[in-house]
C-alpha positions in Angstrom: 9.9 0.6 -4.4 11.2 -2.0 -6.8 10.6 -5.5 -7.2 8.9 -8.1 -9.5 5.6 -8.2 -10.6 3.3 -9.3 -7.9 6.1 -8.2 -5.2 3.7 -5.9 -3.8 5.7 -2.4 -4.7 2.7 -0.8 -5.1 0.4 -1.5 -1.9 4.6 -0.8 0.2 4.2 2.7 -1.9 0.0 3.6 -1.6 -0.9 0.9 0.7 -5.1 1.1 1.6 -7.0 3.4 4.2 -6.2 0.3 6.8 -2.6 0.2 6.6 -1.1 3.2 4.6 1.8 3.0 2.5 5.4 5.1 2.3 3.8 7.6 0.1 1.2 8.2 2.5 2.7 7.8 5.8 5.5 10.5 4.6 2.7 12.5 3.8 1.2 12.6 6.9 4.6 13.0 8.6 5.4 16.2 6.6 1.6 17.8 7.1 2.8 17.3 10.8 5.5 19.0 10.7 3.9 21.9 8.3 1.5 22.5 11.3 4.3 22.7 14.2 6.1 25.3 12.4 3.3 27.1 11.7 2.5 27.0 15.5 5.9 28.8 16.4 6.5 32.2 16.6 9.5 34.1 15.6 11.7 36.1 18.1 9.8 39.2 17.3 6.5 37.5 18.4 5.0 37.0 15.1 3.0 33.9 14.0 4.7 31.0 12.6 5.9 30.7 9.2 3.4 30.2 5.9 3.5 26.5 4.0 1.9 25.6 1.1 1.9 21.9 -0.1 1.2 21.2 -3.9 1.3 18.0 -5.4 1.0 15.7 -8.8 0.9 12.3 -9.8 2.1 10.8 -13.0 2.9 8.1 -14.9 5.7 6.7 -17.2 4.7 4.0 -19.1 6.5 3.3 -22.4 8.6 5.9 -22.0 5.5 8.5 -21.9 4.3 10.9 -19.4 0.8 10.8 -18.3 -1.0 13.5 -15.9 -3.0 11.1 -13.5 -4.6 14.2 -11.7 -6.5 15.6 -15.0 -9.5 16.5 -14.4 -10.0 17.4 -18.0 -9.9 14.2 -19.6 -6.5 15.3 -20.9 -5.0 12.1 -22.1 -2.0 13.5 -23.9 1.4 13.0 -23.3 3.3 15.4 -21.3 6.9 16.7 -21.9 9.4 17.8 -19.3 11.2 20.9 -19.6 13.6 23.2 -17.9 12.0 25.9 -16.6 13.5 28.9 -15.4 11.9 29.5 -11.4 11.3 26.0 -10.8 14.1 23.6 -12.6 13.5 20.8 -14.3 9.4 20.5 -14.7 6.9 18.4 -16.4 4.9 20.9 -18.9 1.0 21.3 -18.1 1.0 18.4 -15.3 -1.7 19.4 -12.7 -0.3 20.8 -9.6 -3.3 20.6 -6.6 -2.6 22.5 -3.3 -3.3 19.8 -1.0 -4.3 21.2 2.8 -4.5 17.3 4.8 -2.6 13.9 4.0 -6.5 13.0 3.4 -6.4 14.8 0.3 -3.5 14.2 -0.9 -4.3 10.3 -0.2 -7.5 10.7 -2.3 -5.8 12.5 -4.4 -3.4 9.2 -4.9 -6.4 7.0 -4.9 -8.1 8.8 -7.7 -4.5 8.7 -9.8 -4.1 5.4 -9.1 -7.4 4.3 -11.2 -6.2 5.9 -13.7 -3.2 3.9 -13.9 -2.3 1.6 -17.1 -3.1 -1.9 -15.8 -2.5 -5.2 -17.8 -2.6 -9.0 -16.4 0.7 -11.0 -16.4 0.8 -14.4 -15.5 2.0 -13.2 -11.3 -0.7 -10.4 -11.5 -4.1 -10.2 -13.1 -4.1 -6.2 -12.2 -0.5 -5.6 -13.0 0.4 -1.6 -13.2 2.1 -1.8 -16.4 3.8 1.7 -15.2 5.9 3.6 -12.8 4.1 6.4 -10.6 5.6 9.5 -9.2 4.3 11.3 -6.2 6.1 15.0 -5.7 5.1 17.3 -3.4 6.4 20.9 -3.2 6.3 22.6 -0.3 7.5 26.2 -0.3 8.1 28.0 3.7 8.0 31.4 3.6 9.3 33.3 7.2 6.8 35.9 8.6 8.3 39.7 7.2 10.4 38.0 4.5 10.0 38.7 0.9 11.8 35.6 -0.2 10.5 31.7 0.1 12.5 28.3 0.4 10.9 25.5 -1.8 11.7 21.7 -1.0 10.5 19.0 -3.3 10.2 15.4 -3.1 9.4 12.3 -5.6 7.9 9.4 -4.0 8.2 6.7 -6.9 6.9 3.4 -7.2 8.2 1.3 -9.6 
């Protein structure tokens, strides 16, 4: 989402428990499709297909990289990197398997806390940041040694 401050980018992005957000709503939409496909069996007969779903939340404020899902206190910065399996990655950002779009949106509502805040004159509460959302989710077929991996960044700016 992008706007000015006060636009209300962030509540179109998280949104509340009472109306839910695009971050949330796509979550829910892809933990719905996780389960179908893990309902249908394969033309030999065997069960559906295994899905994992790992997320993380950051932030990039001032050009720094901020792991809002630490449960360490970590406060550093974090670097991104090419890595060799999975691209383009941020270094030591915490990855959580999430099972429900209930935990990944406590998961966003935790991170969001965490997120640098300072008033402006439209905004007393004013993110000061940008937050990204991406969720991998890797399908593997039943009987097959290799795995597809699809990642997307929600982002609210």
């Amino acid at each position: 989402a992008y706007g000015s401050t006060g636009a209300g980018k962030t509540f179109t992005m998280i949104g509340s428990a009472e109306d839910p957000g695009v971050m949330l709503r796509t979550v829910k939409e892809l933990f719905d499709s996780a389960l179908e496909l893990r309902s249908v069996s394969t033309e030999g007969g065997s069960a559906g297909r295994s899905i994992s779903v790992r997320c993380c939340f950051l932030e990039v404020y001032n050009e720094n990289l901020r792991d809002l899902l630490s449960s360490d206190g970590r406060e550093g910065f974090l670097d991104i990197r090419e890595d060799p399996e999975r691209g383009t990655a941020v270094a030591g950002i915490t990855e959580t398997e999430a099972e429900s779009a209930e935990e990944v949106a406590e998961l966003l509502r935790r991170g969001n806390q965490r997120r640098t805040t300072e008033p402006t004159a439209m905004n007393v509460t004013s993110s000061r940041s940008h937050a990204v959302l991406q969720i991998m989710v890797r399908q593997r077929a039943p009987g097959d040694a290799g795995s597809m991996l699809g990642k997307l960044s929600l982002i609210d700016l």
